[in-house]
C-alpha positions in Angstrom: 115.1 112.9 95.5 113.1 111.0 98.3 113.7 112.4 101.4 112.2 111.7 104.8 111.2 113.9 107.4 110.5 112.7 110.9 108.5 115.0 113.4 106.5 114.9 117.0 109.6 113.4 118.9 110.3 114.9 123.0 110.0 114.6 126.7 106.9 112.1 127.8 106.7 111.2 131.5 106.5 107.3 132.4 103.3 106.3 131.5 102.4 108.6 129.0 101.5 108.3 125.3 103.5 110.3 121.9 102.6 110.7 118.0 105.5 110.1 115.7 105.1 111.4 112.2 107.2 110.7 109.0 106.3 112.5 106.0 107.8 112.3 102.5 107.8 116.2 101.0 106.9 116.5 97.5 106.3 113.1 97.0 103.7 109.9 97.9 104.7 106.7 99.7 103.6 104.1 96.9 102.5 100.7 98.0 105.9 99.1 100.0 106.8 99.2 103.5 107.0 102.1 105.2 109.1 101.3 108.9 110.2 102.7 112.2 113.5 102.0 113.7 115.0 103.5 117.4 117.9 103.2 118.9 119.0 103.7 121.7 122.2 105.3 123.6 124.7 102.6 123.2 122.6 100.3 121.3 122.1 99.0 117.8 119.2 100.2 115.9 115.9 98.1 116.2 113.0 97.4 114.6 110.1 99.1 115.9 106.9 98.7 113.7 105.9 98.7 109.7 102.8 99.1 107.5 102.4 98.0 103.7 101.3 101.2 102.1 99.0 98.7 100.0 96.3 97.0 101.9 97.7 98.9 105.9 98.9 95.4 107.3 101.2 95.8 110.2 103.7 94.7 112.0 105.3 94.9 115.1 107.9 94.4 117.3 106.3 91.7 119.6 107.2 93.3 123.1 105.8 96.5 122.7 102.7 95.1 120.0 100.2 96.1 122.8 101.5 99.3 123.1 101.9 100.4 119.8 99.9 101.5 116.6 101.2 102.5 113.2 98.7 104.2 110.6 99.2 105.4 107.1 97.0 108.5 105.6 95.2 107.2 103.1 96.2 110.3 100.8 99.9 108.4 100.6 101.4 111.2 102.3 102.3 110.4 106.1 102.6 107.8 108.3 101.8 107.6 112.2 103.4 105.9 115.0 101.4 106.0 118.5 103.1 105.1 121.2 101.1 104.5 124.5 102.6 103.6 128.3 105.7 104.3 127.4 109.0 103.7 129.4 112.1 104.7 129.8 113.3 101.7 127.9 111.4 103.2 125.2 114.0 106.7 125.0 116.2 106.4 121.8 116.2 108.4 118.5 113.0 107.5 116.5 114.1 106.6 112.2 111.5 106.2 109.5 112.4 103.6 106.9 110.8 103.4 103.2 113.2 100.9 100.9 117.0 102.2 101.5 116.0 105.9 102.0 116.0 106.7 106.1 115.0 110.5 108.0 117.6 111.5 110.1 115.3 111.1 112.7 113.4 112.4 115.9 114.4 112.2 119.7 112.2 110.5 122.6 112.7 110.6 126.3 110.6 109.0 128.6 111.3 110.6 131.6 109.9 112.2 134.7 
């Protein structure tokens, strides 16, 4: 059974930069949408960024575009979220997305 595994989540001061992972033990992402979703204390869950496993197109969420970068190994195997500048705005528990199956995710603060 498909199960994803978030990692690389913490404490990042204003203004600094983090590396989410999501990995899929024992098995490959194929060529579909793998996504990111936070949310946030209170909040409903929100899109964050996505990359077709295919051809590596992205998408973002357009307020944080110039902030963030999603990669995919080309090996099928994990997929990167970089965060840079971050905020506190940004704090909220981190989700990977591939079709219906979701991680149980990965904490960020931004905080000094």
């Amino acid at each position: 059974q498909l199960r994803l595994v978030e990692s690389g989540g913490g404490v990042v001061p204003p203004g600094g930069s983090l590396r989410l992972t999501c990995t899929a033990p024992g098995h490959k992402f194929g060529i579909n949408k793998v996504s990111w979703y936070r949310q946030a204390p209170g909040k409903e869950r929100e899109f964050v960024a996505s990359i077709m496993y295919s051809n590596g197109t992205p998408e973002y969420k357009a307020s944080i575009e110039h902030r963030t970068t999603i990669s995919r190994d080309p090996g099928q195997t994990t997929v990167w979220l970089v965060m840079n500048v971050m905020e506190p705005a940004d704090t909220g528990t981190y989700y990977c997305n591939y079709g219906t199956c979701w991680g149980q995710g990965t904490q960020v603060t931004v905080s000094a």
